[in-house]
C-alpha positions as CSV (number, residue, x, y, z in Angstrom):
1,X,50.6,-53.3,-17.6
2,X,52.1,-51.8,-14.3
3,X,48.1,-52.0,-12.9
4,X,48.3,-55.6,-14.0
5,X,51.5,-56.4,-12.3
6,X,50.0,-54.5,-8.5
7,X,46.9,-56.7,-9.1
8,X,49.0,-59.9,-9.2
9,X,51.3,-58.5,-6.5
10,X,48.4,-57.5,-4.2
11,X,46.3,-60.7,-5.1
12,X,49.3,-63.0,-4.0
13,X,49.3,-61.5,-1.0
14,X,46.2,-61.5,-0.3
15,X,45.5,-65.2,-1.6
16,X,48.1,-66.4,1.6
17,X,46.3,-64.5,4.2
18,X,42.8,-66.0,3.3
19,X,44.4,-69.4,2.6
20,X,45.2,-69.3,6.3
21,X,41.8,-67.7,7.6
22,X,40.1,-70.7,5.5
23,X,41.9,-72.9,8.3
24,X,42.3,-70.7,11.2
25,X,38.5,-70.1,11.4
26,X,37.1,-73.4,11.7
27,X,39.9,-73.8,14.7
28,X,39.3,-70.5,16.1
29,X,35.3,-71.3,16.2
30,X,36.1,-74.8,18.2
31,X,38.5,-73.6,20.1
32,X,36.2,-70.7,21.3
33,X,33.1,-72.8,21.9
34,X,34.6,-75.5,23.9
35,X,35.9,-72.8,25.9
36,X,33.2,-71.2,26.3
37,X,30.3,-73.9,26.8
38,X,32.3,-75.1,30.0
39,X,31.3,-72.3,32.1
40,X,28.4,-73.6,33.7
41,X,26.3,-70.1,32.9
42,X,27.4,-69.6,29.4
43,X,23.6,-69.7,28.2
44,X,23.1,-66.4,30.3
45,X,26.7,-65.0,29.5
46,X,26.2,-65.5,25.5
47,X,22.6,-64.7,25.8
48,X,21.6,-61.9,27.8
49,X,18.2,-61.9,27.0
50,X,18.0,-65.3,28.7
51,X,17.0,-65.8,32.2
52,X,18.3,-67.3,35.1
53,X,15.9,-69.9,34.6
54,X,17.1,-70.3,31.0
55,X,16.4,-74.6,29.8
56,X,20.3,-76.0,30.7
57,X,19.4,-79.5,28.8
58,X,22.1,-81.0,26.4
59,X,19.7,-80.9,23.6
60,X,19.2,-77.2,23.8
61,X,22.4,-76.4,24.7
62,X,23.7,-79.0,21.5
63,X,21.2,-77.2,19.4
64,X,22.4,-73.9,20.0
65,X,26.1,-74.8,19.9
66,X,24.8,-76.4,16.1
67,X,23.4,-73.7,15.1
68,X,26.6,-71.6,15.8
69,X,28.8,-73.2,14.0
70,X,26.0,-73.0,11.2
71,X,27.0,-69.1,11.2
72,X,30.5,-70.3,9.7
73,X,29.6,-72.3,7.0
74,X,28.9,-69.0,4.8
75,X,32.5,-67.5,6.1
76,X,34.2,-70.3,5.2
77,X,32.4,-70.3,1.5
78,X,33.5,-66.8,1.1
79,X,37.2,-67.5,2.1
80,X,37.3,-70.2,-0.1
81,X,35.8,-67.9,-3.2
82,X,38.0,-65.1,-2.1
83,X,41.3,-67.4,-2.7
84,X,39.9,-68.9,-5.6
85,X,39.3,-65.7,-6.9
86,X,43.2,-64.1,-5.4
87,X,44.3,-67.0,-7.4
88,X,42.9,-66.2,-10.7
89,X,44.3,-62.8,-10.3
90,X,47.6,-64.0,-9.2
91,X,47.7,-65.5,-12.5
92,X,46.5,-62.4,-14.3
93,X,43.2,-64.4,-15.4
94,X,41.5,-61.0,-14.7
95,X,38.5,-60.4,-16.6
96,X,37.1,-64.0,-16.9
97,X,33.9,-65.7,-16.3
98,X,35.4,-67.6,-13.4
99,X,36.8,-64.4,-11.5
100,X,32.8,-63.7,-12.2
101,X,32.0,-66.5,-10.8
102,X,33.8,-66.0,-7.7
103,X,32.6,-62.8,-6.7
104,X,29.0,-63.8,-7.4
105,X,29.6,-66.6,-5.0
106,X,31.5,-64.1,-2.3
107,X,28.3,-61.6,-2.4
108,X,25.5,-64.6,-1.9
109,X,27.4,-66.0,0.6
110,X,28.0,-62.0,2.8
111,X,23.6,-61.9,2.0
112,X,23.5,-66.0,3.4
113,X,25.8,-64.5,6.4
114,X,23.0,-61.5,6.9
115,X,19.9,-63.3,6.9
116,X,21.4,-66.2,9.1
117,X,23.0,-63.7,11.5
118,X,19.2,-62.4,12.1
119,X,18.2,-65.8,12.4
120,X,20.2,-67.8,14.3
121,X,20.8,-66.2,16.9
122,X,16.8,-65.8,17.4
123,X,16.5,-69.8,16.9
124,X,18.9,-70.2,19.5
125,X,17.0,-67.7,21.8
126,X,14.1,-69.6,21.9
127,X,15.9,-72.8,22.1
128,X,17.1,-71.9,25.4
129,X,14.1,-69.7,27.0
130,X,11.3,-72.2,25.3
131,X,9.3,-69.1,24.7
132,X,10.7,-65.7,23.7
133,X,11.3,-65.3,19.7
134,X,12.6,-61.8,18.8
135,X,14.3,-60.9,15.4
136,X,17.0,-58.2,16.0
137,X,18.0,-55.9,13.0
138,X,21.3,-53.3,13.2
139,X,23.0,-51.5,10.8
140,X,25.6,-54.9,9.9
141,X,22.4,-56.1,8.7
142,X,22.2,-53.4,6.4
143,X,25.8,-53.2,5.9
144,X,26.1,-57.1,4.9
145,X,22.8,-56.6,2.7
146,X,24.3,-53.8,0.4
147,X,27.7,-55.5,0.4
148,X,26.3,-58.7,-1.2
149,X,23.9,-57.2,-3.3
150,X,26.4,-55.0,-4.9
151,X,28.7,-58.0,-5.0
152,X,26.2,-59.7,-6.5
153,X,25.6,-56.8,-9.3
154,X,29.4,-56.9,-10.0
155,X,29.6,-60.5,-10.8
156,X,26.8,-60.5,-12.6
157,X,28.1,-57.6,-14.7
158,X,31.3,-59.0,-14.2
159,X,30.0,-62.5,-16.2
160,X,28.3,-60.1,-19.1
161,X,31.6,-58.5,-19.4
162,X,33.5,-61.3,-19.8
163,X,31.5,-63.2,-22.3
164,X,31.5,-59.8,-24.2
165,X,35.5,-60.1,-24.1
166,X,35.7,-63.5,-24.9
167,X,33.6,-63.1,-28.4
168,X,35.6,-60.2,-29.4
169,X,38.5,-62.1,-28.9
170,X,36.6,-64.8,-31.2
171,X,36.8,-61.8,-33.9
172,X,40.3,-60.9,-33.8
């Protein structure tokens, strides 16, 4: 029971911080962007790779400020697991098919984050050059990869774990 009890304690805690990171974020993303996009050079400053001579049209530039705030949409679904799933353990609803649930979404959204952190940022490239398309990998990549395909695993396991608590509770 003491275990149980530091869950809930630690899972309160941590269901306020990503409560306010599910609202910070989307502020913190305008905030930056509108900052940013009114240096007249920003295509060159956020993309090095871009020339001088890099296309300075609203629609590319619109397209590319799009497509960055594309890049959130899978943050902001793994917040909103993350506190959905804080708040199931707040509550001590531990080992259920919804806390399942909720990591399974948490690792597809961190494997949506590392594909479209590979690809975005290529679309955007060409958006502005009109002719260069290059796909970088690193080792976040990788890292984001393993992290949502052994999140992934976990839920999965997670869900056969909890069915297989739920029927012996049928029997007892």
């Amino acid at each position: 029971m003491a275990n149980s009890e530091r869950v809930k304690k630690l899972a309160s805690w941590l269901w306020w911080v990503v409560a306010v990171l599910v609202y910070a974020l989307p502020v913190t993303y305008f905030i930056v962007i509108v900052i940013l996009v009114q240096a007249p050079d920003w295509p060159q400053n956020v993309f090095p790779e871009a020339s001088a001579g890099a296309q300075q049209g609203w629609v590319a530039a619109s397209l590319v400020i799009a497509l960055a705030l594309v890049l959130v949409l899978p943050i902001l679904h793994m917040l909103v697991e993350m506190r959905s799933l804080f708040g199931n353990y707040r509550r001590g609803e531990i080992l259920t098919e919804a806390s399942a649930r909720h990591i399974l979404g948490i690792g597809r959204a961190m494997l949506s984050l590392a594909v479209l952190k590979v690809v975005v940022p290529a679309i955007q490239l060409l958006l502005l050059t009109g002719d260069t398309l290059s796909f970088g990998l690193n080792d976040n990549f990788v890292i984001f990869m393993l992290a949502g395909g052994f999140l992934v695993t976990i839920g999965w396991a997670m869900r056969e774990a909890a069915e297989l608590a739920e029927e012996n509770r049928g029997f007892v």
